[in-house]
N, C-alpha and C positions, 0 to 999 in steps of 0.2 A: 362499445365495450373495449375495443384494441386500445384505443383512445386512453383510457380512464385506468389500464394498467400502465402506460409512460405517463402518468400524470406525479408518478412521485418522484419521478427522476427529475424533475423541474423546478427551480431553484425557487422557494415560495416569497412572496413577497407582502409588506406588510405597509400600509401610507405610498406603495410607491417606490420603498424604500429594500432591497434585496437584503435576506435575512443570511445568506449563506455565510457572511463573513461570522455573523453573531451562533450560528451553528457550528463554527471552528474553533471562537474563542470560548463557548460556554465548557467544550472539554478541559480544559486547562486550568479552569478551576477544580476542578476532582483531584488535580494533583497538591500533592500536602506542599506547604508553606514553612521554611526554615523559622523554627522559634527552639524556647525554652524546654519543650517537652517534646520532642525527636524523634527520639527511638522510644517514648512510653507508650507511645499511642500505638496498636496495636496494628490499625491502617494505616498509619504511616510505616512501619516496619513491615509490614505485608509490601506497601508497596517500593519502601526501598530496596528489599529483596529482589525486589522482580527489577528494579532499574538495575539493579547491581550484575540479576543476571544474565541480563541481555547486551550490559555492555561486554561482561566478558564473551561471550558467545561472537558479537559484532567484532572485537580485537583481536579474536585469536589466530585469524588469517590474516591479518596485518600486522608488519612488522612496525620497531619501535616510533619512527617518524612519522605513520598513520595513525599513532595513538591521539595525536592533537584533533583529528576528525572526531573523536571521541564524545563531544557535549551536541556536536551537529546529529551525529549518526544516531545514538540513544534517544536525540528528543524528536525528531522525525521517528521513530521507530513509538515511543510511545503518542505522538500524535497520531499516528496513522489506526496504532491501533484503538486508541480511545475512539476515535472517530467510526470507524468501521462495528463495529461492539454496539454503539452505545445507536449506531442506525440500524441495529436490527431489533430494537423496540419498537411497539407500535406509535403510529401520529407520530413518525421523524423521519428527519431529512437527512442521508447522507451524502455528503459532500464529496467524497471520494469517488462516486458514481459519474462524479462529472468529470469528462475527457481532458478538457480544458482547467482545469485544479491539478487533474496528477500531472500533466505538462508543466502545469508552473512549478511543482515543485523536481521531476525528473531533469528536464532539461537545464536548469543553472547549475543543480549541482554534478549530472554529470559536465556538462561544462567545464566547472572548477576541476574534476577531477582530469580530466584532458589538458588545461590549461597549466595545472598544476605539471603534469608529466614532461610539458612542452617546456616549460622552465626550467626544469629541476634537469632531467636526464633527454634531451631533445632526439638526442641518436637512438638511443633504446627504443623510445615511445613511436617514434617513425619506423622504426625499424618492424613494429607489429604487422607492418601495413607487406612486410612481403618476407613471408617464411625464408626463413635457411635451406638451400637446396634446392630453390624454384629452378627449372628448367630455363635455358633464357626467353627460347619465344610465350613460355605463358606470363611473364614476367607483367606487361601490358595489363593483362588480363585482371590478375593477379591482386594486383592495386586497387585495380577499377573497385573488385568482389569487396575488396577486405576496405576501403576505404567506405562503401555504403553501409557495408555493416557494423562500422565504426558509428555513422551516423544516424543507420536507424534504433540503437539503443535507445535511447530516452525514448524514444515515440514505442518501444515494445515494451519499457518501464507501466508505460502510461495506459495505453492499451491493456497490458496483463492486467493489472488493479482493474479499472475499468470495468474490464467485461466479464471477469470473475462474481465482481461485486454486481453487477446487473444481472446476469444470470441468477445470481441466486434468489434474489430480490422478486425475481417473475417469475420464478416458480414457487416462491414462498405464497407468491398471491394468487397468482392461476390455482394453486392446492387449496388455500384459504377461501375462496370464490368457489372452487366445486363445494367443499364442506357443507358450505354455508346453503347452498344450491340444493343437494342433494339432501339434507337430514329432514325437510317435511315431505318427501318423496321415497326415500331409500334409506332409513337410518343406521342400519347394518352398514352400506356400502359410506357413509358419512362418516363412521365408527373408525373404517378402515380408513380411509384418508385422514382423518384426526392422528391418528397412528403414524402414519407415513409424513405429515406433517408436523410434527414435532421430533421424527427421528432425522427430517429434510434444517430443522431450523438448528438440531445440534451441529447437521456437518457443515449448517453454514458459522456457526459462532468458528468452529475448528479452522473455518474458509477464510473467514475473517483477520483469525490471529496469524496463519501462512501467509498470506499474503504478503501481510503490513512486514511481518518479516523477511519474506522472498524482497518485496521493495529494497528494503537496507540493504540486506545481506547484497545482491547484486552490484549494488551502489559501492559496496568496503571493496567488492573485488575488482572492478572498476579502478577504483582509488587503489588499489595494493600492485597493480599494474602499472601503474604510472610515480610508484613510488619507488 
């Protein structure tokens, strides 16, 4: 039974062939395609509203030279959340679940954003690494602290999504398994977790869209640091 609830966190596969990549690209079609009729469609306007207002939300802590991050930040931010949404239907796999996904996508881009700062302003950006006013002998110290926590971001990027999204995932179904469990035995006490189980799957849809945007947002402030 332990077994058989981490059975859907594992990447499914189909000929042999791993479907997780074709789980990333089918979100991307949901997104409207530039033509003729634009703004008539009423889903496309729904959803250009919503790009429109996440970018500004993702700019407004960044000054004008992070605006260029703009097409990056926006379309990570609606990938992550198509993705995360559209895995808390039934019979789907979300990809975001997997450790090794939010790494590939945390780690290069805060990368860029460190490498960027290293370019552009190298004294500043070094400079994070040992407060104004350190004492001299904790100076040593000091570095050590602020240069690991320099490097464990992307790895608490990846984590936070991660185990957000698995947490809720196995409670959605440990509730889902009692339900099911209990309603030719105790239909009352079935009643009441049917209840608790669709009030568990709203604050996961709410879990879902925080997230994908806790992701970015962390990520502009990252960038807005090194700009």
């Amino acid at each position: 039974m332990i077994l058989t609830f981490f059975d859907q966190f594992s990447s499914p596969y189909l000929l042999g062939v791993p479907l997780i990549f074709l789980s990333m690209l089918l979100p991307t079609l949901l997104l409207p395609m530039p033509n003729n009729r634009w703004i008539t469609n009423r889903l496309s306007t729904l959803q250009l509203w919503t790009i429109n207002m996440i970018t500004k939300q993702l700019m407004t802590p960044l000054n004008k030279p992070g605006h260029k991050w703009a097409i990056i930040l926006t379309s990570l931010m609606m990938l992550l959340l198509t993705i995360n949404l559209l895995g808390l239907l039934p019979y789907t796999f979300t990809p975001t679940t997997q450790l090794s996904m939010n790494m590939a996508l945390a780690f290069p881009l805060w990368l860029a954003t460190l490498l960027t700062g290293l370019r552009n302003q190298p004294t500043i950006s070094l400079g994070h690494l040992l407060p104004e006013g350190t004492p001299t002998p904790l100076i040593p110290a000091l570095i050590i602290i602020e240069t690991i926590s320099l490097l464990i971001r992307p790895l608490a990027l990846g984590v936070r999504l991660t185990a957000n999204l698995t947490a809720g995932h196995l409670l959605i179904q440990l509730i889902s398994t009692a339900t099911i469990t209990l309603l030719p035995i105790m239909p009352t006490v079935s009643a009441l977790t049917t209840t608790v189980l669709l009030l568990l799957t709203i604050l996961e849809v709410a879990v879902a869209m925080i997230q994908a945007y806790v992701f970015v947002l962390l990520l502009s402030l990252y960038l807005q640091e090194n700009i």
